[in-house]
N, C-alpha and C positions, 0 to 999 in steps of 0.2 A: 787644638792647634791654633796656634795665635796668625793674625793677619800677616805680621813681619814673618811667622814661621812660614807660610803658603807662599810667602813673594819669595826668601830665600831658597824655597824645593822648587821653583820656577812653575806653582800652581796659579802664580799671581803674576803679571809683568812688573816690569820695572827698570827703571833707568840707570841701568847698574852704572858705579862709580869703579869698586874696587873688591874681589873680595881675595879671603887667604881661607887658611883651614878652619878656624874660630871667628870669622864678622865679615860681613856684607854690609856694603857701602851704598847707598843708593839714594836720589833723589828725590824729599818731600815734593810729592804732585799737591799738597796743598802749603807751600810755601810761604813762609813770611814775607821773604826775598828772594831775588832769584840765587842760585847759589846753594840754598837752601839742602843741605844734606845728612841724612839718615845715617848712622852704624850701629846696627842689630849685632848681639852675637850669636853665635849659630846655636849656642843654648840659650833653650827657651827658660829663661828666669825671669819671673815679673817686677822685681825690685832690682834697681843696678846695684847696691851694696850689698844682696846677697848673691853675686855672681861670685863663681871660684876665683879664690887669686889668681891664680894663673890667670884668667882673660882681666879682671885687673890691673893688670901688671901691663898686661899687652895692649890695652885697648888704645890708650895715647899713642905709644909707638906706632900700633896701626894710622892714627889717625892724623898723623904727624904730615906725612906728603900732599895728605888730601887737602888738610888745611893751607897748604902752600901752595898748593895749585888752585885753591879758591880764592887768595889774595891774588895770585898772577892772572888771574883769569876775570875780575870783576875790581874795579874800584871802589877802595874801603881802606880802613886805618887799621884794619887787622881781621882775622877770623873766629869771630866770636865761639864760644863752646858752652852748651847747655843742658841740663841734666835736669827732664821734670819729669815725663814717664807715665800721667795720668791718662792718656787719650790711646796708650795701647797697653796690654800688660804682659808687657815685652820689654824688659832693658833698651833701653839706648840712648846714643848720646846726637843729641844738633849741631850741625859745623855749619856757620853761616857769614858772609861777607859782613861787615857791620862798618858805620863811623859812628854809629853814636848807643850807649845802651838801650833806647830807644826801639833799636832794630832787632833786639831780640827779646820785645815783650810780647809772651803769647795771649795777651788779650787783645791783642790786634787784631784786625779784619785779615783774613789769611788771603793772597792773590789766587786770582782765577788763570791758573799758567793752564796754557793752549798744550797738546801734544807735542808739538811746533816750537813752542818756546822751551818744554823739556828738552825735547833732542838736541838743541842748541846751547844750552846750557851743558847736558852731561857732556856732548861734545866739546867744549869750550874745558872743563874740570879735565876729562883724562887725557886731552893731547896737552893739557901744561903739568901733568902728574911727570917727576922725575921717584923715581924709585930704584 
């Protein structure tokens, strides 16, 4: 059982964003930026292009609101989208606030977000999520 599996069966906490029947949403506690958000899908596949078409298919449309309400919710030129996959081996994709490519290179120093500063942030993501 992967880490993203134990936060999704609620053996791990987490600052949930969003989830449906196939992906859970939730915020990187070690962040690039604030903003910073997770989508797992509820099967555990360690490579994202061997996940079924089906979540494929679905995954953007899931992630489609979320990214909207990380632009309304934080100052940036758009919602960046990333797909690297080494640091768990667990599919998933990064939805992150950005202005500059810059902001979503993971050889960065990653932020030291407080408790404090998560709750304020997922709170700030899902009261501007329209869906």
């Amino acid at each position: 059982m992967t880490l993203f599996s134990k936060i999704i069966a609620g053996e791990i906490p987490s600052y949930k964003i969003l989830e449906d029947e196939y992906f859970y949403a939730f915020l990187d506690v070690f962040p690039l930026v604030e903003g910073h958000v997770l989508i797992v899908p509820k099967n555990e596949t360690d490579k994202f292009f061997d996940l079924p078409d089906t979540y494929l298919q679905k995954i953007l449309v899931f992630a489609k609101p979320i990214a909207a309400a990380i632009e309304k919710s934080f100052p940036c030129n758009r919602c960046g989208i990333s797909v690297v996959g080494l640091e768990v081996p667990h599919a998933h994709l990064h939805l992150m606030p950005i202005n500059s490519a810059n902001d979503i290179n993971f050889t960065k120093e990653k932020m030291k977000a407080t408790p404090e500063l998560l709750a304020l942030v997922q709170s700030k993501i899902v009261a501007a999520l329209s869906l």
